[in-house]
BAPAKOL-982503 format. One record per residue: residue in one letter; y, z, x of N, C-alpha, C in turn. Coordinates in steps of 0.1 Angstrom, whole numbers, plus 2048, in hexadecimal, padded with zeros to 3 digits. Layout:
aYZXYZXYZX...
***
This chain:
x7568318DC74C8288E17458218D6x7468158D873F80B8CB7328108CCx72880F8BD71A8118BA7158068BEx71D7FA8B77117EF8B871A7E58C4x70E7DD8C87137D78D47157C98D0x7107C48C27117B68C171A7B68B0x7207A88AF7217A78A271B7AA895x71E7AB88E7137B087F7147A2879x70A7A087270979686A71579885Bx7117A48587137A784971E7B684Bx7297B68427307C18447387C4835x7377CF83073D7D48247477DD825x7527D782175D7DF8227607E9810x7607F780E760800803771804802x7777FB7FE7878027F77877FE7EEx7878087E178F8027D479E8017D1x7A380B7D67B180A7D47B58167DCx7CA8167D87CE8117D47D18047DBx7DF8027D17E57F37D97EA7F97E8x7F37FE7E97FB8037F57EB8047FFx7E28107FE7DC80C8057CE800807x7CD7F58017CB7E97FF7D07E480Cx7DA7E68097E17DD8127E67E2824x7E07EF8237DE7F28307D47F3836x7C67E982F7BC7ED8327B67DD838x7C47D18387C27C783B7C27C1848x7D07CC8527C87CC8627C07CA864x7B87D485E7A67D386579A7CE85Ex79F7C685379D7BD85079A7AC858x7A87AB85B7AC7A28627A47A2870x7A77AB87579F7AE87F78F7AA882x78A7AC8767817AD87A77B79F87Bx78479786F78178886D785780877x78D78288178D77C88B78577F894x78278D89877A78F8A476B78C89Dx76478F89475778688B759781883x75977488B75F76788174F768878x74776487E73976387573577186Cx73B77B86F737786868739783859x73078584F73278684073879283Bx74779283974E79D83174C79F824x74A7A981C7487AC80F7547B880Bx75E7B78077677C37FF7627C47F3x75D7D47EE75B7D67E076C7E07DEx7717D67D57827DC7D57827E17C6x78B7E77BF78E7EC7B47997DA7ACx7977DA79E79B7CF7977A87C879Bx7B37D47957BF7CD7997C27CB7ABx7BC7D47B17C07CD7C17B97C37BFx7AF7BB7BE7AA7B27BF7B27A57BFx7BA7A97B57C879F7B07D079B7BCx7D47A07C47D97A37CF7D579F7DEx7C979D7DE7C17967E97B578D7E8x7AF7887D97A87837D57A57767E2x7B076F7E37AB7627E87B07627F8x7AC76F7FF7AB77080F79C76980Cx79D75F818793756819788760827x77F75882476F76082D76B76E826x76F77581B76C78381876577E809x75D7838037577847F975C7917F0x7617927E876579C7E176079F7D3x7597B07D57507B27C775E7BD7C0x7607BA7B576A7C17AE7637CB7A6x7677DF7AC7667E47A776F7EE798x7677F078F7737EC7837757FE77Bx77B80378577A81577E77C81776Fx77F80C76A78280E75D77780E755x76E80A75676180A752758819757x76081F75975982975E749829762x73F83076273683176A72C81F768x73581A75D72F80875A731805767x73E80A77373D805778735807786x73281178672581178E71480C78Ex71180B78170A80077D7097F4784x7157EF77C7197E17847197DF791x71E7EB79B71C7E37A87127E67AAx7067F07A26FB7F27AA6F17E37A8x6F57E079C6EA7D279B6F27C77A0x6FF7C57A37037BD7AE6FC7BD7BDx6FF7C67BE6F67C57CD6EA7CB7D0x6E07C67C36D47CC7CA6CB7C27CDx6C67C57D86BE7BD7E36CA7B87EEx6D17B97EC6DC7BB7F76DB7C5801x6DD7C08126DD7C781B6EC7C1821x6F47CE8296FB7CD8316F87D3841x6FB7D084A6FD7D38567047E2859x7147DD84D71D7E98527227EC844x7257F784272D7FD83A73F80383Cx74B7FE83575480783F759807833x75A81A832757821823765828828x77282181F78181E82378582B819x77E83181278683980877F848806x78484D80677F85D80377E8637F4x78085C7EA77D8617DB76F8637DCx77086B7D076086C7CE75B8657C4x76885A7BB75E8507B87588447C5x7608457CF75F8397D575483B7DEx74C84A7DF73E8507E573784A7DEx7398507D17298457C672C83A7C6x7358347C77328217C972B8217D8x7308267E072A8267EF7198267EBx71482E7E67008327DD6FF8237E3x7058187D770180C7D57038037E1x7088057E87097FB7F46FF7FE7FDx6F67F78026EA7FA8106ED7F481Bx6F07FE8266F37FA82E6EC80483Bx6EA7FD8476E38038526EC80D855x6FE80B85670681485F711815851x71582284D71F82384572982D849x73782685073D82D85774783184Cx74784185075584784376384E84Dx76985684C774860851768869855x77487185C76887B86576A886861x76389186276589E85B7708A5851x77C8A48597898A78597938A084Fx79089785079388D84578B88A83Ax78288783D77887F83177388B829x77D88C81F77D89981777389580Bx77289880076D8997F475E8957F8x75A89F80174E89C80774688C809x75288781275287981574587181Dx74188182673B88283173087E82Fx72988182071B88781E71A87981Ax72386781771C86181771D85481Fx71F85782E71F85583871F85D845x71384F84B70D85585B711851868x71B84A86372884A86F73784D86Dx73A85387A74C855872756852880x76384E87676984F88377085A889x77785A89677B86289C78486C895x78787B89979487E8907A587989Ax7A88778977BB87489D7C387E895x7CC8848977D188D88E7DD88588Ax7E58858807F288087E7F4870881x7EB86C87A7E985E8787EE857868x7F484B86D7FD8428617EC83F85Cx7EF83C84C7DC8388457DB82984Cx7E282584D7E28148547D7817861x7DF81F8687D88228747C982B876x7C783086B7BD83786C7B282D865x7B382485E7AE81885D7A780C865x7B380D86D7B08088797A580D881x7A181A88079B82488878F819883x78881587B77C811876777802880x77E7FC88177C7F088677E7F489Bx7847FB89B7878008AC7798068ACx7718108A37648148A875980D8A8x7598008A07567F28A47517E98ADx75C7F58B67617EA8C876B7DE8C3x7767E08BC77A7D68B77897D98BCx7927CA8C17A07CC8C87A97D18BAx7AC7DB8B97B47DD8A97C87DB8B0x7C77D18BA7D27D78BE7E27CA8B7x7DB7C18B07E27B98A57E37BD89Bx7F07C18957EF7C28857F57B887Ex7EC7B78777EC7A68697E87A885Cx7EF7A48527EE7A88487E979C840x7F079283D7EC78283D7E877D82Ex7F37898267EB7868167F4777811x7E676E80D7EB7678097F37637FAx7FE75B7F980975C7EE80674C7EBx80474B7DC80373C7DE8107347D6x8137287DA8227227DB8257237CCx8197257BE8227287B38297367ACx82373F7BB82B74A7B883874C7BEx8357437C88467417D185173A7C8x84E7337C085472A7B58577327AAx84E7397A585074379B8627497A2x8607507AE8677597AF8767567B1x8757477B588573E7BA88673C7AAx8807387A188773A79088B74378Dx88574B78E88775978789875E78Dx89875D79B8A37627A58B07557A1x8AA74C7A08B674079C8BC7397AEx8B173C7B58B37367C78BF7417CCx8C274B7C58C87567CB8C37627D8x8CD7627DF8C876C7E98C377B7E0x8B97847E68BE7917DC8B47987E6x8B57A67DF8AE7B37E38A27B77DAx89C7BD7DC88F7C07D18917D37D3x8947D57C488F7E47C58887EE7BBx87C7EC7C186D7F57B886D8007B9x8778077AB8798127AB86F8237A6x8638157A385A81F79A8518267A4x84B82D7A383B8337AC8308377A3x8228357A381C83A79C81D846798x82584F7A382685F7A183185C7A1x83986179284386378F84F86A793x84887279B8538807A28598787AAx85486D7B08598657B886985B7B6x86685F7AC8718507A687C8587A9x88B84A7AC8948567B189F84F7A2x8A885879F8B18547978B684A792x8B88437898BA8377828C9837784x8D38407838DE83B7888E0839796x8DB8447A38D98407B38D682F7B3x8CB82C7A88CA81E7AF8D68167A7x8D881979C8E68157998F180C7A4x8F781A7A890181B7B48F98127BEx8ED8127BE8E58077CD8EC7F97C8x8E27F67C28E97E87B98F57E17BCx8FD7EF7B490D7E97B79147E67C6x90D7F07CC9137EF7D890E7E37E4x9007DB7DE8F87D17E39007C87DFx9077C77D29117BD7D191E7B77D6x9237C77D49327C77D99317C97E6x92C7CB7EF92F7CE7FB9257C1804x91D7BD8019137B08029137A67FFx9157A57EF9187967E99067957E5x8FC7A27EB8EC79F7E38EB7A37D0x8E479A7CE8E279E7C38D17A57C2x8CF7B17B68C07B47B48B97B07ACx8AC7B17B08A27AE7AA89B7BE7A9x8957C079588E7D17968837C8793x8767CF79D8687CC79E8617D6797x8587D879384B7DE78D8407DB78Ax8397E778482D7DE7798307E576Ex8257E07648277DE75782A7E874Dx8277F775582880574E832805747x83280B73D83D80E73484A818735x84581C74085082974A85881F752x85181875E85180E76685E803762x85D7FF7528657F774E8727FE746x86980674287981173D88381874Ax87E81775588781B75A890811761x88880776588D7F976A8987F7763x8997F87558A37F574A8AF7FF749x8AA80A74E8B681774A8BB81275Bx8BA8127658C58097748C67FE773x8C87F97658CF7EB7628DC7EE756x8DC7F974F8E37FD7498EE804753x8EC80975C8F78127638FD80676Dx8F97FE76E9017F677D90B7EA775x9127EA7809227DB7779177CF77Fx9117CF78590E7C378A8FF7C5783x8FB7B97788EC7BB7788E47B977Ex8D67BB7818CA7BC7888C27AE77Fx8B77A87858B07A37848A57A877Cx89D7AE76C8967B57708897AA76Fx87D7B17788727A57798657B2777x86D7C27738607CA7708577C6764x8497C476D8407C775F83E7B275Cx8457AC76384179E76283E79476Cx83979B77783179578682579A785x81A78B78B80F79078C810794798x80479B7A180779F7AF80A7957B9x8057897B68077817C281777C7C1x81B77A7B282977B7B28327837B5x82D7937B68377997B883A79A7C7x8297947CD8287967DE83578C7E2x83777E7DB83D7777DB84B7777DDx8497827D185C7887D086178F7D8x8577947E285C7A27EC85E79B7F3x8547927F9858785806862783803x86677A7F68737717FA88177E7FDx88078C7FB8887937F6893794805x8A37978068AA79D81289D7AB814x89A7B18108937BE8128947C6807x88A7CE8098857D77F88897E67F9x88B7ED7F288C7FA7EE8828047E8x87F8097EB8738107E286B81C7E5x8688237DC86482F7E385482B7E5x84B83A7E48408347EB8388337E0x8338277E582D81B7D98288107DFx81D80D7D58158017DE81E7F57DDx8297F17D18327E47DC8367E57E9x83B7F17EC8407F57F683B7F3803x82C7F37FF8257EF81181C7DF806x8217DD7FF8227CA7FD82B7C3802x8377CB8018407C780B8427C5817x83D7D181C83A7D18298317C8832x8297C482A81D7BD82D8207B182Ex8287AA82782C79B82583979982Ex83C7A28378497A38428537A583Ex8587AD8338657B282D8687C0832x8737C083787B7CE83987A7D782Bx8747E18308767EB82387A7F5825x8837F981C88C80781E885811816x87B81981A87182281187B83380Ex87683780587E8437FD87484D7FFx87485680986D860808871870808x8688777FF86B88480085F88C7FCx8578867F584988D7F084188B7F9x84388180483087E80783B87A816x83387A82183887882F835868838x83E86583884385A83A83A853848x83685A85083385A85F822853859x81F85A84F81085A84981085183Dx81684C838813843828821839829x82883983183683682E835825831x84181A83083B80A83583980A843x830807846827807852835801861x83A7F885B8417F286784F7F3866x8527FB85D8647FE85586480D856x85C81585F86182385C870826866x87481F86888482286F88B81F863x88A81885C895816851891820844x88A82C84588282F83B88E83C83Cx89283D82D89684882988C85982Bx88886283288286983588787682Dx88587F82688A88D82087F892824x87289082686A8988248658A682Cx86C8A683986D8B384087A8BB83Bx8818B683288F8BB82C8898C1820x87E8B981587A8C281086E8CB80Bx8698C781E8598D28208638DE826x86C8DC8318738EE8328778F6824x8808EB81A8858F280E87C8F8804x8738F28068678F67F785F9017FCx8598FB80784D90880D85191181Ax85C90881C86091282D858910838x8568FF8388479048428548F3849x84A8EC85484C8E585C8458D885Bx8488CA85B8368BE85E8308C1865x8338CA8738298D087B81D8DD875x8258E286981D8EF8688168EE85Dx8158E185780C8DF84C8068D484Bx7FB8D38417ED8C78427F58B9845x7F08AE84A7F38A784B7F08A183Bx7FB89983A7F689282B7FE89A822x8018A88258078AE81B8108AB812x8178AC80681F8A87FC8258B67F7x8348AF7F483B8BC7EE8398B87DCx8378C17D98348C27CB8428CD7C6x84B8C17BD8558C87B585E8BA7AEx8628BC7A48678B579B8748AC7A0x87C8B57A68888AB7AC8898AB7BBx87A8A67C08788A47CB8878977D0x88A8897C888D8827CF89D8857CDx8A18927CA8AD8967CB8B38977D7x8A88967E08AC89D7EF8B388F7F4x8B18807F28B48727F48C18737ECx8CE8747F38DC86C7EC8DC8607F4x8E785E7E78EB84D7E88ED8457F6x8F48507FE8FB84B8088F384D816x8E58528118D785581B8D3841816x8CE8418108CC83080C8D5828814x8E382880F8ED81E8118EF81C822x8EF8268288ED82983A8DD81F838x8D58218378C981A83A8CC80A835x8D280582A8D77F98258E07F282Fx8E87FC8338F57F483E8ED7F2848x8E57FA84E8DB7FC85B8D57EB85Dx8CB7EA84F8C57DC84C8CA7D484Dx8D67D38478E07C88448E67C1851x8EC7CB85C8F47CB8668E57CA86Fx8DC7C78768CE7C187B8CE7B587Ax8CF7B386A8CA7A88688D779A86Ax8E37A08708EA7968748E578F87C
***
């Protein structure tokens, strides 16, 4: 049941990051910009997502900058003081992202509800939403704008790409058809073998006639490994790790046949900009973090290896849970991908 019965003037939306969820936090975003057109949106986001959504028009965006460490709570406190909001919707559960919350004043600051809104989320918000058990983060996002009173039942993502990153990406490609495959993850355990994507490659070529493109950012892992699946394949790759800004690489995933990648915030950039993505999972559960609108094409291990590691079930453990072990993405062979590749391929006739 909605609290308030009328529009709010003023509304502050609290996500600093990541990208991946950035970008699932733009449903209800959207949402909300259509159903209160007059409403004043405020996102205080973290730096590099900012990159990323800077120029969604109607939102005012205060860039919060962790790297500055507690500089940057400073900063947003004399950013917004004498500033009032209406609403608060306090998107993140860190406990830095509680003390940036201090600084925002708002009448209603809605967080996760008990159960969720861990790192004692609770203590700095006086509204929450409902619990849902076994909810995708997309959708539990959504949760914020539906206690609203708001129709959450469109999903739109809507990030805009501007035409010199589209240009960027047709040079770079040479007006070639291709595939995009972002092999890195911030969590490393995640990355799957440099020769598996090898064999991908080759077989995008020889059996397709697609050529790849390897995406990243700028890490020095990121690009070393980009380089070591360019060394094993007869057919080269494209590499473009470590030399896209974000709106270019949003760019590159659009124009892409569909992306490859484990779980990683390209991965739901991709998703976001209407690309089929073939997600690699085995650490973290697909149903919950996985591309929001691609979980049929999604490589799944991860009840293969929550029975193997702990002996337990998705049913019999936390939601959210993660298998923690070094050659987690061993459980993914070649020919678990290539079935999901032909799958895509053969659709998209």
């Amino acid at each position: 049941m909605p609290f308030i019965s009328t529009a709010p003037a003023s509304l502050c939306i609290l996500r600093l990051s990541a990208i991946g969820d950035v970008t699932h936090v733009l449903p209800s975003l959207n949402c909300i910009k259509q159903q209160w057109p007059e409403c004043k949106i405020t996102w205080v986001i973290g730096k590099l997502e900012h990159q990323l959504v800077h120029d969604i028009s109607g939102v005012e965006f205060i860039i919060y900058d962790k790297s500055l460490g507690s500089q940057a709570n400073k900063q947003l406190k004399a950013e917004l003081k004498n500033r009032h909001f209406d609403i608060l919707l306090h998107m993140q559960i860190s406990l830095r992202a509680s003390l940036a919350s201090r600084h925002i004043h708002a009448k209603y600051k809605l967080g996760f509800d008990f159960k969720r809104g861990r790192n004692l989320q609770w203590l700095f918000t006086n509204k929450r939403i409902p619990y849902i058990a076994n909810q995708h983060v997309l959708d539990s996002f959504l949760e914020f704008p539906k206690l609203l009173g708001l129709d959450t039942s469109v999903i739109e993502w809507n990030i805009p790409i501007p035409d010199s990153a589209q240009q960027f990406v047709q040079h770079a490609v040479c007006g070639k058809q291709f595939a995009v495959i972002n092999p890195s993850a911030s969590n490393t355990v995640r990355n799957w073998g440099a020769d598996h994507y090898a064999t991908i490659i080759d077989y995008l070529y020889e059996r397709y006639g697609l050529s790849t493109v390897l995406s990243g950012g700028p890490a020095e892992a990121e690009i070393t490994l980009s380089h070591s699946i360019a060394e094993e394949t007869r057919h080269k790759p494209v590499i473009l790790t470590g030399q896209t800004t974000l709106k270019q690489l949003a760019a590159l995933l659009q124009q892409a046949a569909f992306v490859i990648a484990p779980d990683t915030g390209p991965a739901h950039i991709a998703n976001a900009v209407g690309t089929t993505v073939i997600g690699l999972y085995a650490n973290s559960n697909p149903e919950r973090t996985g591309p929001y609108s691609n979980l049929q094409y999604t490589v799944n291990k991860y009840p293969e290896a929550l029975q193997q590691t702990y002996h337990k079930t998705v049913e019999a453990v936390r939601w959210g849970r993660r298998v923690r072990r070094d050659d987690i993405m061993e459980f993914i062979s070649k020919n678990d991908v290539i079935e999901k590749i032909d799958l895509v391929l053969q659709t998209k006739k």
